[in-house]
mmCIF entry with sequence, helices, sheets and N, C-alpha, C, O atoms, coordinates in Angstrom:
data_MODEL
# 
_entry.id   MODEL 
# 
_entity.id                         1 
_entity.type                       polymer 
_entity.pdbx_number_of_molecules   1 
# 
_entity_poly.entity_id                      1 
_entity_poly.type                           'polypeptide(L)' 
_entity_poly.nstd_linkage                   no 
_entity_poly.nstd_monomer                   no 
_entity_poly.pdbx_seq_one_letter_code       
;(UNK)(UNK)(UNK)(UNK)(UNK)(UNK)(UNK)(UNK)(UNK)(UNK)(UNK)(UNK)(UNK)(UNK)(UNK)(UNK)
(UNK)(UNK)(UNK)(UNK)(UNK)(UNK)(UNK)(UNK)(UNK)(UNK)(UNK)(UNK)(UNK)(UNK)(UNK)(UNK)
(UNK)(UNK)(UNK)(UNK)(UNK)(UNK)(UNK)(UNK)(UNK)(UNK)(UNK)(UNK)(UNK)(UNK)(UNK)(UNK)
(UNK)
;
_entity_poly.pdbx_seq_one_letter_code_can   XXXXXXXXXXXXXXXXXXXXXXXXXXXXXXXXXXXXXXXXXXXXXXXXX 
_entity_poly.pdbx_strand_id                 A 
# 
loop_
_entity_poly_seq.entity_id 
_entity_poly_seq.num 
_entity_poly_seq.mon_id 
_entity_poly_seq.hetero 
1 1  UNK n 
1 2  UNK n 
1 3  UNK n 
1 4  UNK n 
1 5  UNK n 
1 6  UNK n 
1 7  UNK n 
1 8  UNK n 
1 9  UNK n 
1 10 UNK n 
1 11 UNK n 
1 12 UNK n 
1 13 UNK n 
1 14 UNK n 
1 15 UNK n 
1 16 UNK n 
1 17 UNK n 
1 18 UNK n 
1 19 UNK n 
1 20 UNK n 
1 21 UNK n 
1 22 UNK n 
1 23 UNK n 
1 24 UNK n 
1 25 UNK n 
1 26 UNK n 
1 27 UNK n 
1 28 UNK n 
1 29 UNK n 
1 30 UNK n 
1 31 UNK n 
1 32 UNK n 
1 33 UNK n 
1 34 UNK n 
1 35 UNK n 
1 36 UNK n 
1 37 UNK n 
1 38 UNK n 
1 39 UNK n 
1 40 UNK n 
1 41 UNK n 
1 42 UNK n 
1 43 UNK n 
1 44 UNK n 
1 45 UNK n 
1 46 UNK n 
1 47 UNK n 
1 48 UNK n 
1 49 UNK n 
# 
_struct_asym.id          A 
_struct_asym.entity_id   1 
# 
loop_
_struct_conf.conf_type_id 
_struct_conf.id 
_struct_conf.pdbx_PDB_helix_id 
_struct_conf.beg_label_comp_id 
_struct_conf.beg_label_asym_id 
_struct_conf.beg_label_seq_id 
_struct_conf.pdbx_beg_PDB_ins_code 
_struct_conf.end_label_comp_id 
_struct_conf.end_label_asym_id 
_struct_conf.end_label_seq_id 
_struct_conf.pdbx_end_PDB_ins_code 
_struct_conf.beg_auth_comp_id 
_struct_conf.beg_auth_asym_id 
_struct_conf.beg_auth_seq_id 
_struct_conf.end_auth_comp_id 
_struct_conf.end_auth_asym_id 
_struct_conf.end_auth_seq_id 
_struct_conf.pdbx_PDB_helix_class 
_struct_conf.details 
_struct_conf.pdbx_PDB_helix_length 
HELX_P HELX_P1 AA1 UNK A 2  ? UNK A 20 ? UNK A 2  UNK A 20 1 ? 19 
HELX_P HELX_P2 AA2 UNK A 25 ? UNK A 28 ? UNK A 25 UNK A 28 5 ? 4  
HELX_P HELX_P3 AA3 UNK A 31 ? UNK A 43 ? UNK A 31 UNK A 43 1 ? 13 
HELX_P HELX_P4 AA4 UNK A 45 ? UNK A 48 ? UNK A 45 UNK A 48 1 ? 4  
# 
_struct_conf_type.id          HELX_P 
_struct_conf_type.criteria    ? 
_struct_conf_type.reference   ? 
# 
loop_
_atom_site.group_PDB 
_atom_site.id 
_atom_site.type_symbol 
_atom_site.label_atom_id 
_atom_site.label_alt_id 
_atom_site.label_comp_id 
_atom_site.label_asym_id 
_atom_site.label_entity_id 
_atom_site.label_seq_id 
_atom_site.pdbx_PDB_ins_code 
_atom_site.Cartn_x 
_atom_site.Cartn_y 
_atom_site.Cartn_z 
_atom_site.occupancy 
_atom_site.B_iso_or_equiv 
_atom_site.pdbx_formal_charge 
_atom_site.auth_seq_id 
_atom_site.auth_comp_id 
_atom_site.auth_asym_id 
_atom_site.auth_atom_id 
_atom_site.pdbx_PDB_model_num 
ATOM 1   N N  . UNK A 1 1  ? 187.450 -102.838 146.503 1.00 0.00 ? 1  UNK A N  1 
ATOM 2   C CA . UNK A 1 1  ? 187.474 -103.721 145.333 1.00 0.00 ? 1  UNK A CA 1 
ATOM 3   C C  . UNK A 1 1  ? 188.713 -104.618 145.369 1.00 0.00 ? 1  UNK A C  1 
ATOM 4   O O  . UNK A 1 1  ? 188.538 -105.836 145.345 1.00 0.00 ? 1  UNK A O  1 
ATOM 5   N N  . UNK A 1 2  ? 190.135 -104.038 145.433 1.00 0.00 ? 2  UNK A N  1 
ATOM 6   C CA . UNK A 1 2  ? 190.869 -104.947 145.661 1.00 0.00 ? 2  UNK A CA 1 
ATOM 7   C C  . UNK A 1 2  ? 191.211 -105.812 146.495 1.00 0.00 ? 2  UNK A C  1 
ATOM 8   O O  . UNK A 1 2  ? 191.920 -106.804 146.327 1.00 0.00 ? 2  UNK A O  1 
ATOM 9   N N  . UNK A 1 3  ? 190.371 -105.192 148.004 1.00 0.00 ? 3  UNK A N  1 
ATOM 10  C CA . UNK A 1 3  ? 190.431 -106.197 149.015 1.00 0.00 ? 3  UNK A CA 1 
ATOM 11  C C  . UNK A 1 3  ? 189.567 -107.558 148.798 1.00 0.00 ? 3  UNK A C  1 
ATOM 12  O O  . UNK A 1 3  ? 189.800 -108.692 149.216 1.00 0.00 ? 3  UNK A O  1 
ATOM 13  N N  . UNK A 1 4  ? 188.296 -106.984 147.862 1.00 0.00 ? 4  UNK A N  1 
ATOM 14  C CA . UNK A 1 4  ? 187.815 -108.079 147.285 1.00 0.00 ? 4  UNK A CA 1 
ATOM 15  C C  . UNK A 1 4  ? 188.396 -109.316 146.979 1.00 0.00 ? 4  UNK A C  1 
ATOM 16  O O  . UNK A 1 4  ? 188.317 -110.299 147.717 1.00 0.00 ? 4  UNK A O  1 
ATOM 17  N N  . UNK A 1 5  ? 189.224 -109.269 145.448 1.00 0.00 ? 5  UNK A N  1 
ATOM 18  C CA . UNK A 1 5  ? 190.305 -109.698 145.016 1.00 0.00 ? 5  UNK A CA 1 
ATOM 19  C C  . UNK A 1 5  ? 191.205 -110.444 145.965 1.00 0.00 ? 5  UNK A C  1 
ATOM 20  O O  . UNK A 1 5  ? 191.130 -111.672 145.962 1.00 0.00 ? 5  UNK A O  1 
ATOM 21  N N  . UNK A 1 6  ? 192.084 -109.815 146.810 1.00 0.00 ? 6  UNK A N  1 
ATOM 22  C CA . UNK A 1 6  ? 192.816 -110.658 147.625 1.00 0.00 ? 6  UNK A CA 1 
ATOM 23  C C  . UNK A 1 6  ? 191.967 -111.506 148.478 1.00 0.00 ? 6  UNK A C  1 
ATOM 24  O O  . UNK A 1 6  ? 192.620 -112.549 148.451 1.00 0.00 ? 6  UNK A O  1 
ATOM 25  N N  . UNK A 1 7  ? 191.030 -111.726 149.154 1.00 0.00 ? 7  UNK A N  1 
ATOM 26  C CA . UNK A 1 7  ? 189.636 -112.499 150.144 1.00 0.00 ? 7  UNK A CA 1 
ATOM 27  C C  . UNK A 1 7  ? 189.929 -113.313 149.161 1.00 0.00 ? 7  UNK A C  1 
ATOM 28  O O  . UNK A 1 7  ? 190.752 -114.209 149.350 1.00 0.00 ? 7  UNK A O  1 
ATOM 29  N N  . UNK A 1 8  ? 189.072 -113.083 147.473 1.00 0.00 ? 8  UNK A N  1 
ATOM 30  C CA . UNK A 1 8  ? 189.194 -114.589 146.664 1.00 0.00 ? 8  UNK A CA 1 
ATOM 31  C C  . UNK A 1 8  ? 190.430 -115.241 146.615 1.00 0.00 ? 8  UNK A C  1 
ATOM 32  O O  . UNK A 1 8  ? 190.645 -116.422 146.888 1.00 0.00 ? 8  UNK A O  1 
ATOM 33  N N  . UNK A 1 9  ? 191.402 -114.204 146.169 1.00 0.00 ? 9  UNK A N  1 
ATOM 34  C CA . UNK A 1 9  ? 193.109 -114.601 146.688 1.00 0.00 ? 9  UNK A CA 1 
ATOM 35  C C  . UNK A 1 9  ? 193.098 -115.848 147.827 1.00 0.00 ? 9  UNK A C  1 
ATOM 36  O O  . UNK A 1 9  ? 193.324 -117.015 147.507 1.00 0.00 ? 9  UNK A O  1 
ATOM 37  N N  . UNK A 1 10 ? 192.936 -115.615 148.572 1.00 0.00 ? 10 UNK A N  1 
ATOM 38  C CA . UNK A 1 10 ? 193.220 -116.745 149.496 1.00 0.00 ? 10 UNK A CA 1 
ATOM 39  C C  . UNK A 1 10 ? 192.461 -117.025 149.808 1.00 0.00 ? 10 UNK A C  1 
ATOM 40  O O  . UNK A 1 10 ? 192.742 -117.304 150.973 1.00 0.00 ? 10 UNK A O  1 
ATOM 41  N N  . UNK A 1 11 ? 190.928 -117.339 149.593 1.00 0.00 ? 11 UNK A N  1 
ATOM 42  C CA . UNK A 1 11 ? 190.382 -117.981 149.648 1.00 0.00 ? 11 UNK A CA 1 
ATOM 43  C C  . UNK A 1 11 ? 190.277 -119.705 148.971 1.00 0.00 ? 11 UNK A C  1 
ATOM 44  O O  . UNK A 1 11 ? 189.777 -120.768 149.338 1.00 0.00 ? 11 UNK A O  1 
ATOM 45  N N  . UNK A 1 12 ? 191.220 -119.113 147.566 1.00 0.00 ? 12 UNK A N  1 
ATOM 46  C CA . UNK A 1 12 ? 191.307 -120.018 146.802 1.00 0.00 ? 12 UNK A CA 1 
ATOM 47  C C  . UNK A 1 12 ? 192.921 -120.807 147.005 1.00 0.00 ? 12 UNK A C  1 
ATOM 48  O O  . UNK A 1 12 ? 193.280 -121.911 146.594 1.00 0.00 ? 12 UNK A O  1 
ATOM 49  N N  . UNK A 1 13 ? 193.466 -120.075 147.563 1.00 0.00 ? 13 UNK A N  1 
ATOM 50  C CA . UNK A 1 13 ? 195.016 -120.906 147.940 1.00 0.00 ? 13 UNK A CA 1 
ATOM 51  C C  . UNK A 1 13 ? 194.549 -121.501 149.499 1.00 0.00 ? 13 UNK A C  1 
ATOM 52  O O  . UNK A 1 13 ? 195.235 -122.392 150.000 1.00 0.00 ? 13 UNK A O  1 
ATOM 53  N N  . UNK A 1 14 ? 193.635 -121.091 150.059 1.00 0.00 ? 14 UNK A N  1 
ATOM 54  C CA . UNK A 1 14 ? 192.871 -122.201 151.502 1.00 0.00 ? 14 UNK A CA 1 
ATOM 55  C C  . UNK A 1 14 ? 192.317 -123.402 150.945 1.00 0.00 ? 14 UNK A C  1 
ATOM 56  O O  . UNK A 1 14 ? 192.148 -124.302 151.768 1.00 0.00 ? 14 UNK A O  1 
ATOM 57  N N  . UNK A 1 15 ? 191.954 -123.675 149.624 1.00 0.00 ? 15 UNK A N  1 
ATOM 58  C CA . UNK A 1 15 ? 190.765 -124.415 149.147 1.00 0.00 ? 15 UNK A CA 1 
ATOM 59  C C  . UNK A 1 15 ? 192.065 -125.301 148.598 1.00 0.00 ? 15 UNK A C  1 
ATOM 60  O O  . UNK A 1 15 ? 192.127 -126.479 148.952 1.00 0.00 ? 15 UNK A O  1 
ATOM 61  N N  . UNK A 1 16 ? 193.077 -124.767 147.759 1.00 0.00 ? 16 UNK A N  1 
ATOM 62  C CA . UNK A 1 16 ? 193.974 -125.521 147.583 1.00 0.00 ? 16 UNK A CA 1 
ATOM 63  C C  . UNK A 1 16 ? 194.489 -126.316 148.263 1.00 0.00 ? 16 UNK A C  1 
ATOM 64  O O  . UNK A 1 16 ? 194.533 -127.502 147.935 1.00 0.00 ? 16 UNK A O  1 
ATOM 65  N N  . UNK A 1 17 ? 194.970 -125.887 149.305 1.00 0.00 ? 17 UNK A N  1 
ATOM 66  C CA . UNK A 1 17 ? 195.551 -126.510 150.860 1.00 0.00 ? 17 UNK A CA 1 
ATOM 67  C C  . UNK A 1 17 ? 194.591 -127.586 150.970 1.00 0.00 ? 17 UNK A C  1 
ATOM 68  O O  . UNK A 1 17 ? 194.930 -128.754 150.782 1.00 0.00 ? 17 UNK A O  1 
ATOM 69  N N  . UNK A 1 18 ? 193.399 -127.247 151.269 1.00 0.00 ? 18 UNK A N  1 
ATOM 70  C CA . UNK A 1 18 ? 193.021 -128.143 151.863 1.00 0.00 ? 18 UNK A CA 1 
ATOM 71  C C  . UNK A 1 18 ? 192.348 -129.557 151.187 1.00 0.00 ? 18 UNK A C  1 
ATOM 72  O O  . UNK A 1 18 ? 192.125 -130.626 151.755 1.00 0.00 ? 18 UNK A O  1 
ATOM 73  N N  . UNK A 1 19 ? 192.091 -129.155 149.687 1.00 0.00 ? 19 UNK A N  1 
ATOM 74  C CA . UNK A 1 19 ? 191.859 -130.297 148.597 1.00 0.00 ? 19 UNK A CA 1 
ATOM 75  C C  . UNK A 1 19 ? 193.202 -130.817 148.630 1.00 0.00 ? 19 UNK A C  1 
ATOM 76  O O  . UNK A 1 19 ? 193.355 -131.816 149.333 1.00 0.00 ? 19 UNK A O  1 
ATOM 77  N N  . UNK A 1 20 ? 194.030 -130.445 148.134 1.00 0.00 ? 20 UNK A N  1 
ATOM 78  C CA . UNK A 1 20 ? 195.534 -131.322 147.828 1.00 0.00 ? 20 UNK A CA 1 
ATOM 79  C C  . UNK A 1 20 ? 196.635 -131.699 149.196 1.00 0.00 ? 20 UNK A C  1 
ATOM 80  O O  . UNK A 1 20 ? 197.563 -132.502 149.298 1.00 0.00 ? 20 UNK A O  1 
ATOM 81  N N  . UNK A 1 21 ? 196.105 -130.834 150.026 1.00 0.00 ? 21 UNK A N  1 
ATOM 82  C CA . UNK A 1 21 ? 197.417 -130.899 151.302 1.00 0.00 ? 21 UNK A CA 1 
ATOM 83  C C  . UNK A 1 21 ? 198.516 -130.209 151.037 1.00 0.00 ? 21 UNK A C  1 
ATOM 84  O O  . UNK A 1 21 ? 198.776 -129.403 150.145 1.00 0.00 ? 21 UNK A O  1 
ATOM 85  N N  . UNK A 1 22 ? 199.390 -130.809 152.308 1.00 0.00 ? 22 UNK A N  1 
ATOM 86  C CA . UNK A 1 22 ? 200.744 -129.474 152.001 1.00 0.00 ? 22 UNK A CA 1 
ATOM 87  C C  . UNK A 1 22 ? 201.776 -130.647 151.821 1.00 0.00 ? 22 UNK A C  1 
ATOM 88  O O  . UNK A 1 22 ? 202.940 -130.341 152.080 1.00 0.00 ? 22 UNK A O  1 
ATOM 89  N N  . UNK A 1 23 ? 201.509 -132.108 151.366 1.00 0.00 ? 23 UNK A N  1 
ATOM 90  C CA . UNK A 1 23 ? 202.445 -132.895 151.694 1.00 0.00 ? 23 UNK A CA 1 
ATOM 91  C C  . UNK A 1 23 ? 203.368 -132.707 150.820 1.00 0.00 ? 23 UNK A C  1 
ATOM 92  O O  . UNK A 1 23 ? 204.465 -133.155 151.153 1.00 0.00 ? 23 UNK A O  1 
ATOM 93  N N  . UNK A 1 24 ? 203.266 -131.830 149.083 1.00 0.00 ? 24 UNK A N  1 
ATOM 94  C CA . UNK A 1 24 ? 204.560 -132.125 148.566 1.00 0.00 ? 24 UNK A CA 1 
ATOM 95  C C  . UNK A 1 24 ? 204.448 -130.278 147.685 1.00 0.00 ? 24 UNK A C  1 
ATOM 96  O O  . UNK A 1 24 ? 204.021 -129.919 146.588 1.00 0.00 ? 24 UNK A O  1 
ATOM 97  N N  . UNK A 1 25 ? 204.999 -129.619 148.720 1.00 0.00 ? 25 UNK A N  1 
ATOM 98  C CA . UNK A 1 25 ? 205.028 -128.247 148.218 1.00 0.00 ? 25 UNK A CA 1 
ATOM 99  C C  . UNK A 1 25 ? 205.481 -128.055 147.035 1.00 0.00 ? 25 UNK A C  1 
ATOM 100 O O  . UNK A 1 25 ? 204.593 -127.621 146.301 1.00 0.00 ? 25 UNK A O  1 
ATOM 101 N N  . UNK A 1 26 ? 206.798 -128.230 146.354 1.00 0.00 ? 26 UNK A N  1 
ATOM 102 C CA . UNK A 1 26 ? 207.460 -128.423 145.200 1.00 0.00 ? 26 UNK A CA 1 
ATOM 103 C C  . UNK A 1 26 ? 205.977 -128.519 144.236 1.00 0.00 ? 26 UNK A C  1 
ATOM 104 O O  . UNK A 1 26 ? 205.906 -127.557 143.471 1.00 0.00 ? 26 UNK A O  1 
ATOM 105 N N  . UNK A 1 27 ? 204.864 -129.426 144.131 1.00 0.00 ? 27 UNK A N  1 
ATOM 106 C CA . UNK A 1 27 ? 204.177 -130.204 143.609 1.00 0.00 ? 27 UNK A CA 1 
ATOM 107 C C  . UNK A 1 27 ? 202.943 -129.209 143.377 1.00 0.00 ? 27 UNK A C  1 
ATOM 108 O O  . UNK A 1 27 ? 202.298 -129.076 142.337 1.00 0.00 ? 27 UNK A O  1 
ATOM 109 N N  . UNK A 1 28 ? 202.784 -128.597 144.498 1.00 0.00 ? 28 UNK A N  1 
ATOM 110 C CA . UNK A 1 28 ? 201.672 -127.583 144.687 1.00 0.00 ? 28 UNK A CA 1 
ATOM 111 C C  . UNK A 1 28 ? 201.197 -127.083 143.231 1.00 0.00 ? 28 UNK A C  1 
ATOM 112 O O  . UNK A 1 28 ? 200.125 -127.385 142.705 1.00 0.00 ? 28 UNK A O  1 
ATOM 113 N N  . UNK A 1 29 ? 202.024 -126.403 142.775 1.00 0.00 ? 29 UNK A N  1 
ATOM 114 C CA . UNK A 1 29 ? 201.770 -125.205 141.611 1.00 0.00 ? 29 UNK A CA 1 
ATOM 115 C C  . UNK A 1 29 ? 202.089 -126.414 140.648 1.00 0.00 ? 29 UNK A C  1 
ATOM 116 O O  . UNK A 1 29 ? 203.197 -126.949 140.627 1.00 0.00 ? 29 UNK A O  1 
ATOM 117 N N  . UNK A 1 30 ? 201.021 -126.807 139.845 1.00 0.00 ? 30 UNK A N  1 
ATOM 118 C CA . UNK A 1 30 ? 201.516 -128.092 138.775 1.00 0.00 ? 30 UNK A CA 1 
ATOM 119 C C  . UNK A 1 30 ? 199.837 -127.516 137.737 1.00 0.00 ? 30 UNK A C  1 
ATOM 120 O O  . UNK A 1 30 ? 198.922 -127.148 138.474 1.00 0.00 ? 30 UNK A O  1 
ATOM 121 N N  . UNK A 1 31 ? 199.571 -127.476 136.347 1.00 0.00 ? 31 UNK A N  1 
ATOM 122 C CA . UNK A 1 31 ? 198.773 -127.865 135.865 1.00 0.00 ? 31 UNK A CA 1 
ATOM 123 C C  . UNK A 1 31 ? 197.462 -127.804 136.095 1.00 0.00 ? 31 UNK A C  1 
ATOM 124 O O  . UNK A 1 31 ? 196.674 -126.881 135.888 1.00 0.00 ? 31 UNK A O  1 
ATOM 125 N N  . UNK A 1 32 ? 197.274 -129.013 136.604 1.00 0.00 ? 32 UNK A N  1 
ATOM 126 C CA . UNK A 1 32 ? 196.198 -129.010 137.327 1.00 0.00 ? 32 UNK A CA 1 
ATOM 127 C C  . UNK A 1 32 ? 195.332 -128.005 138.440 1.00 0.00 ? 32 UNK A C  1 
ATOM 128 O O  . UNK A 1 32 ? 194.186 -127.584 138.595 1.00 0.00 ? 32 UNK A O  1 
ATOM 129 N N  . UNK A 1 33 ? 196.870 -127.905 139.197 1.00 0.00 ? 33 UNK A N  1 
ATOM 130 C CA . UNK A 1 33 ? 196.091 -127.028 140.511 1.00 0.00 ? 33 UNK A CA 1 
ATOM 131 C C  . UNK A 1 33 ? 195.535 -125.490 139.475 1.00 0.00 ? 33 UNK A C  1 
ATOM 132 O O  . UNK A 1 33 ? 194.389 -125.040 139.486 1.00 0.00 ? 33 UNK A O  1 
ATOM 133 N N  . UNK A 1 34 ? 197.218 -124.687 138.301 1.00 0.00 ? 34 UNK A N  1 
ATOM 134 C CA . UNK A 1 34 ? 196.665 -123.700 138.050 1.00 0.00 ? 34 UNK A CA 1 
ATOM 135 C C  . UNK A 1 34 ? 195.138 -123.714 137.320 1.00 0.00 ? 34 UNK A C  1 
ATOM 136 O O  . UNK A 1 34 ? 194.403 -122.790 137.666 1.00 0.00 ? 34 UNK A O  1 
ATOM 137 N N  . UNK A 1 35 ? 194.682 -124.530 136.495 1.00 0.00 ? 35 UNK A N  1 
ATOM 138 C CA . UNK A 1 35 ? 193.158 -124.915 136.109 1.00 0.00 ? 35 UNK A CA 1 
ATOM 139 C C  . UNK A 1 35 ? 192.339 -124.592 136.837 1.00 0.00 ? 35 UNK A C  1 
ATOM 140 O O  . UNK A 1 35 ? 191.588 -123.639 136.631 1.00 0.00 ? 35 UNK A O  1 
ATOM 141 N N  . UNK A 1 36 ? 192.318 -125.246 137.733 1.00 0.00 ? 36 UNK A N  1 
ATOM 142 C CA . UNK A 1 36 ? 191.392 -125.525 138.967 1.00 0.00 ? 36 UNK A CA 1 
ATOM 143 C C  . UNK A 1 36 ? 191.375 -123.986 139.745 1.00 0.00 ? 36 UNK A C  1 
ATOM 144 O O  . UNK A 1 36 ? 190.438 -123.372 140.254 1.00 0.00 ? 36 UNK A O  1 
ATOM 145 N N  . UNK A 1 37 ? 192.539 -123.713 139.634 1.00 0.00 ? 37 UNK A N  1 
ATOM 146 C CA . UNK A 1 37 ? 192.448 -122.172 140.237 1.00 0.00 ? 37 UNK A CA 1 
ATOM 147 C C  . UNK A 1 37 ? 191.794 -121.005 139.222 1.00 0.00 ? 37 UNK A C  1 
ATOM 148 O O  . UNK A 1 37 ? 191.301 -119.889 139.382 1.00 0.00 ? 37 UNK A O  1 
ATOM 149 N N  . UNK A 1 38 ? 191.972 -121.579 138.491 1.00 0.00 ? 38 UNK A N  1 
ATOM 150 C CA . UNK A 1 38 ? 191.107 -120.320 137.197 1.00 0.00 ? 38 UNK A CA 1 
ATOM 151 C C  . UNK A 1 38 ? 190.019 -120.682 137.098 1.00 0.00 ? 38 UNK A C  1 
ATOM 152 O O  . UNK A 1 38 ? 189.253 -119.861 136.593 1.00 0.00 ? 38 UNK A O  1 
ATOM 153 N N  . UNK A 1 39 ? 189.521 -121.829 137.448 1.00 0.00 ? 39 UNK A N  1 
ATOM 154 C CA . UNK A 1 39 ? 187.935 -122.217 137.269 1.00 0.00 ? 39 UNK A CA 1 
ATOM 155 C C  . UNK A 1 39 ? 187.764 -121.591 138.793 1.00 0.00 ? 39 UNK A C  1 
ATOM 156 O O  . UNK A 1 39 ? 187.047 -120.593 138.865 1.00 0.00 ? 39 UNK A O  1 
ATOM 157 N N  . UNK A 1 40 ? 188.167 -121.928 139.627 1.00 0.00 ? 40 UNK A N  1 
ATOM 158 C CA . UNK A 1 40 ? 187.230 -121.399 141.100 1.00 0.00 ? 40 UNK A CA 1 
ATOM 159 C C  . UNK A 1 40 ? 187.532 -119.861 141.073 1.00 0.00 ? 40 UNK A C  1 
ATOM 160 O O  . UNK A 1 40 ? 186.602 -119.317 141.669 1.00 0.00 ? 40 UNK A O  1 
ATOM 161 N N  . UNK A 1 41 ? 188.500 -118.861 140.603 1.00 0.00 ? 41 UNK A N  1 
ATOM 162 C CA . UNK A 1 41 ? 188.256 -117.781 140.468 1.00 0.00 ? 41 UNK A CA 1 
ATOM 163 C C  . UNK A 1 41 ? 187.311 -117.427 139.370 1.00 0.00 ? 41 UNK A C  1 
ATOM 164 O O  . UNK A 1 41 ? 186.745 -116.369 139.644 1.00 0.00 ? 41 UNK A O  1 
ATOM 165 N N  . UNK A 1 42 ? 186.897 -117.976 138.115 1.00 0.00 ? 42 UNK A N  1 
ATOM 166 C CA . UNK A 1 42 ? 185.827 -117.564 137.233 1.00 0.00 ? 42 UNK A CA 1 
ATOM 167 C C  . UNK A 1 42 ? 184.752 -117.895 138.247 1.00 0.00 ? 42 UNK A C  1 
ATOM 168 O O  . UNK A 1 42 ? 183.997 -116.927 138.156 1.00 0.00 ? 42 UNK A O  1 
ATOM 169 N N  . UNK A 1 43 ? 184.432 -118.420 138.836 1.00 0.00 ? 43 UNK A N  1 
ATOM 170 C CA . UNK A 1 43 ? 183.788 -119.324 139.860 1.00 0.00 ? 43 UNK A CA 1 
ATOM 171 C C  . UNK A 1 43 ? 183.243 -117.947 140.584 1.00 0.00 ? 43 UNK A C  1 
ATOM 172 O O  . UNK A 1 43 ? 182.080 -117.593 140.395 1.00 0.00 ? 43 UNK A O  1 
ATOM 173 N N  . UNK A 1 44 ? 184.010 -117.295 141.304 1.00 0.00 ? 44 UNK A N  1 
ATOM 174 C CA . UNK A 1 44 ? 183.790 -116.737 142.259 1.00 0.00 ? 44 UNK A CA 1 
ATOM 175 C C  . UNK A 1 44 ? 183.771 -114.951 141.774 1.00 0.00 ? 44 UNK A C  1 
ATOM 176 O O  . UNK A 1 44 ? 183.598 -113.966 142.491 1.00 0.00 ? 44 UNK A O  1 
ATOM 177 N N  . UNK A 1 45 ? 184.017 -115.042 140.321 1.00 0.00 ? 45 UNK A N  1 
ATOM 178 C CA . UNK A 1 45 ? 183.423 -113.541 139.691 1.00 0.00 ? 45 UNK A CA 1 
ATOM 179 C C  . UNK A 1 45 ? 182.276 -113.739 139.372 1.00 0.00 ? 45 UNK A C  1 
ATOM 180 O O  . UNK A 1 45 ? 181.331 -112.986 139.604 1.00 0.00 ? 45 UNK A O  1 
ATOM 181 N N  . UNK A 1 46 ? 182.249 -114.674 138.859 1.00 0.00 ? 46 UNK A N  1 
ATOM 182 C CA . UNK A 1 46 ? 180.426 -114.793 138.055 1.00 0.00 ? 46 UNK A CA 1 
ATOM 183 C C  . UNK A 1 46 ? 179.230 -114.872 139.615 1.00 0.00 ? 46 UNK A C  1 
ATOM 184 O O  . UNK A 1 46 ? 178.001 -114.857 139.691 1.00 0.00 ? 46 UNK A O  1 
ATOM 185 N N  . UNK A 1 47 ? 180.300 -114.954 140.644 1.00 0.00 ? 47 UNK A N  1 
ATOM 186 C CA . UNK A 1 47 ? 179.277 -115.462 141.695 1.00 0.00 ? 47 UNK A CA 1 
ATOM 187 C C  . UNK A 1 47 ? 178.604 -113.827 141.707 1.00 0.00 ? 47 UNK A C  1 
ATOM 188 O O  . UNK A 1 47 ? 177.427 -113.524 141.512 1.00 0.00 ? 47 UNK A O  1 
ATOM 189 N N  . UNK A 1 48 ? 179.829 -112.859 142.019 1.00 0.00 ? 48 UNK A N  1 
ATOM 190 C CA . UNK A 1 48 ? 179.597 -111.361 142.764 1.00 0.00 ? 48 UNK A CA 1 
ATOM 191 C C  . UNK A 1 48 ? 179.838 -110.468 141.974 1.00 0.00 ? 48 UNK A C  1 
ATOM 192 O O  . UNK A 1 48 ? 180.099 -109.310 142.299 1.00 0.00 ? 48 UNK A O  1 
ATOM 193 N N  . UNK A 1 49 ? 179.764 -111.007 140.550 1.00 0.00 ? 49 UNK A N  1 
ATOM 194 C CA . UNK A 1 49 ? 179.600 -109.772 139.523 1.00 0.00 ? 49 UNK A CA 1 
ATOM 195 C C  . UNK A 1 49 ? 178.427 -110.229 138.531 1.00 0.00 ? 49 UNK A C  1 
ATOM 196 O O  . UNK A 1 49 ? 178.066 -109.485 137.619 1.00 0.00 ? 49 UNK A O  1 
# 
């Protein structure tokens, strides 16, 4: 179960990377991205629960 958890874990900081890039790290963790990260993890419980 928790390995579960971590797979979505970075599954969703890969998805980050690769929607936004790595060009301004500082920038990474802003608002937006955390949103977007709580929608693709609700995302991805409702998928497998």
């Amino acid at each position: 179960m928790e390995f579960i958890i971590e797979l979505i874990g970075a599954i969703i900081i890969a998805i980050r990377d690769i929607v936004y890039g790595n060009k301004n790290p500082d920038e990474r963790i802003t608002v937006k991205n955390t949103i977007l990260g709580f929608l693709v993890t609700i995302l991805f419980f409702s998928l497998f629960f």
